[in-house]
N, C-alpha and C positions, 0 to 999 in steps of 0.2 A: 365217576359217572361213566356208566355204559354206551360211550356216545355211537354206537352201533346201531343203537334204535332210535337216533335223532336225525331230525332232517334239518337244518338252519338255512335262511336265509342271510344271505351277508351283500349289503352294497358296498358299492367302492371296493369291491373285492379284485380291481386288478393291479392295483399299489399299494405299497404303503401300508399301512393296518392294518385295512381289509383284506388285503393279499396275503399276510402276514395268518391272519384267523381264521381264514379260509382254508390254507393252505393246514394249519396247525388241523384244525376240526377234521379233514379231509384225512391225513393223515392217523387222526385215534381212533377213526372208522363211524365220523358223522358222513351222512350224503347234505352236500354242499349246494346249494342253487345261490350262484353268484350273480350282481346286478353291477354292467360295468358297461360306460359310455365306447370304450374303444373295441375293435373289432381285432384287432391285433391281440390284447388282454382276455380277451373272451377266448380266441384261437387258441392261447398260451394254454389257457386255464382246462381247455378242452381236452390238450395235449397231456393234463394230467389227472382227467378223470372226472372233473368236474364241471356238471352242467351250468350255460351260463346266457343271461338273455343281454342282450346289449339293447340299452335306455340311457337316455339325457335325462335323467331326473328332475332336471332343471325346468321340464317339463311337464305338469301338473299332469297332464292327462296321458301323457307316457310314463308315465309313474304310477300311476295309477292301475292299467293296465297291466306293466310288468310285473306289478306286484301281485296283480291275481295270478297273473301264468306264472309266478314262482311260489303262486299256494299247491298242495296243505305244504304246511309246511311247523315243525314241532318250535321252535327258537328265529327269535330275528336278533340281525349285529344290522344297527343304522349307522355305515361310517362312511361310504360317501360325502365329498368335502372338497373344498379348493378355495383359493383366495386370490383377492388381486389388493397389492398394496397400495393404498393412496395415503394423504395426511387427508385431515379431519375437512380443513379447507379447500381439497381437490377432488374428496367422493364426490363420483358423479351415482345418478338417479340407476342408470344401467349397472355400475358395478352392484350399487348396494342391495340392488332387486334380486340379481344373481347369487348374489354371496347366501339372502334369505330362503332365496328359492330353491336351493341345491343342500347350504347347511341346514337348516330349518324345514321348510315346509316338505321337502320330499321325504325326511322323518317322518312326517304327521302323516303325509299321504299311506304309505308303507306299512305303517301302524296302524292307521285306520284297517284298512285292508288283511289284514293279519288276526288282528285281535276280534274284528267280525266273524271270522272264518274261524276260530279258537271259540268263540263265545257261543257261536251256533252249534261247535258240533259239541258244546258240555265241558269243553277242557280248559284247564288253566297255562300257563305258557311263559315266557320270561324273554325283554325285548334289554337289549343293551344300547345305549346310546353314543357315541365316539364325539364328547364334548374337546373340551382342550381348557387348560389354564387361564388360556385367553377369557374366556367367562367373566372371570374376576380380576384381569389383570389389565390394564391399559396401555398396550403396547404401543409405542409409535408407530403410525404409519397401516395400524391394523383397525382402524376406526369400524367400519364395514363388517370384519372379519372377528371382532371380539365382539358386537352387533351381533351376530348372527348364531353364535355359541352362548353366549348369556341370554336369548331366546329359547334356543333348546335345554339349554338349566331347565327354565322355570317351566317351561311347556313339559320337561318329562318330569319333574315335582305335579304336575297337574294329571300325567298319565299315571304316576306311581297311585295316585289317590281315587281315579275312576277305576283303570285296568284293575289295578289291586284289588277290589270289590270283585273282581270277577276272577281272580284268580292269576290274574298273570301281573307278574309281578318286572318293573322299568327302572331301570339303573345307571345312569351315565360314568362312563371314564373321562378325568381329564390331567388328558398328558402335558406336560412342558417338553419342551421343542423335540420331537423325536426324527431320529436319520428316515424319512420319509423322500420318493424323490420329490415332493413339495417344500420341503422344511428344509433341501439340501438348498434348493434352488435361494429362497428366502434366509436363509443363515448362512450365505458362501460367505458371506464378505468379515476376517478375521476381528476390524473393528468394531461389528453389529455384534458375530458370536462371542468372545473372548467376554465382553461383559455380561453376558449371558452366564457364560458357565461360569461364572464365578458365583454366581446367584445360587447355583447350585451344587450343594455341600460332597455330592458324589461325587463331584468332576467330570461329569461327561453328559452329553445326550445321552438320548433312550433307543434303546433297539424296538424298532416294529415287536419284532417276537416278544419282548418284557410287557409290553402293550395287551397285549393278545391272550398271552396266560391270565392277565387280569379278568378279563372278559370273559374264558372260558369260565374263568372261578363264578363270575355274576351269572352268568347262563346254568349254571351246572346247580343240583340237588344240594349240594354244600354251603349255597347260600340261598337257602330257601327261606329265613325266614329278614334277607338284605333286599328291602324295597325303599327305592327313593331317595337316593345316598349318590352323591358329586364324589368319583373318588380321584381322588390327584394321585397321577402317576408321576411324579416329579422331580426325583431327589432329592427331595426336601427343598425345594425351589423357595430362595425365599422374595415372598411377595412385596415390601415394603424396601 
């Protein structure tokens, strides 16, 4: 793909992932408009080339917004994302609003906004979604946070089948535990990881960048005709 003549949108583009697909896109000669809560990430990201608006997403209508000032725009990556652990019996009302609000509904927002601006000017377009494992898996302690990715499953199964009619075509990744400075913070403790990666037949976490070429592939002409598809990035993680 000629990403010279692409423009993308990428949230959560100052960590992690998003930083990670940004930084990749940026580099094979896409123009980048990155959506990132810190000002510090944004300055970074400045520093190398790419323009970038700083939003709390978490924010329906700062969301909203940013997402028109980071139109036209040819490709969206929704990977903005964060968690707070509790057990099932300790989510409180605040965490789990948050975790919806930030994983999930600022997706929707984003995309609304996006595929309006795609649909009006005649063009078709291709959104990627930054799910996680979590979706389908029950992790302790993630009650909240696997909530809020098994929402955007079904929510982009539901955009794969509206946008798809108009040409643009929603795909979600979902990774097992990737070296994120999120996933670092949340998998430091040897007794949580160790049996982690044993679930997983490769031996190891994932790199941001393994993440990111998945994405580019879902974005890119090569999978043009991959709509509506959960794809695990895992190591063959096994679920059971």
């Amino acid at each position: 793909m000629d990403w010279s003549r692409k423009s993308v949108i990428v949230t959560g583009a100052g960590k992690g992932i998003g930083h990670a697909t940004a930084m990749m896109l940026h580099a094979r000669g896409a123009r980048v408009i990155a959506l990132s809560r810190s000002h510090e990430d944004i300055a970074a990201l400045a520093a190398q080339g790419i323009t970038g608006h700083r939003v709390d997403l978490g924010d329906a209508e700062a969301a909203r917004a940013a997402a028109r000032a980071a139109l036209p725009a040819d490709l969206l990556v929704n990977c903005a994302g964060t968690t707070i652990l509790q057990s099932v019996l300790d989510v409180t009302v605040e965490a789990f609003d948050e975790l919806m609000a930030v994983n999930t509904r600022a997706a929707l927002i984003v995309s609304q906004e996006y595929a309006r601006a795609r649909i009006a000017q005649g063009l078709g377009g291709a959104i990627v979604n930054v799910s996680s494992v979590s979706s389908f898996t029950g992790f302790a302690d993630h009650a909240a946070y696997c909530a809020s990715k098994g929402a955007l499953d079904a929510m982009s199964r539901v955009m794969a089948n509206e946008l798809g009619r108009k040409g643009i075509r929603v795909n979600c990744v979902n990774p097992a535990v990737t070296l994120t400075p999120m996933a670092v913070k949340a998998w430091s403790d040897p007794a949580k990881a160790n049996p982690m990666l044993a679930r997983m037949p490769l031996g190891r976490f994932i790199k941001p960048e393994e993440v990111a070429e998945a994405i580019l592939f879902l974005l890119s002409d090569a999978a043009a005709m991959i709509n509506g598809v959960t794809l695990p990035i895992d190591a063959g993680f096994e679920v059971n």
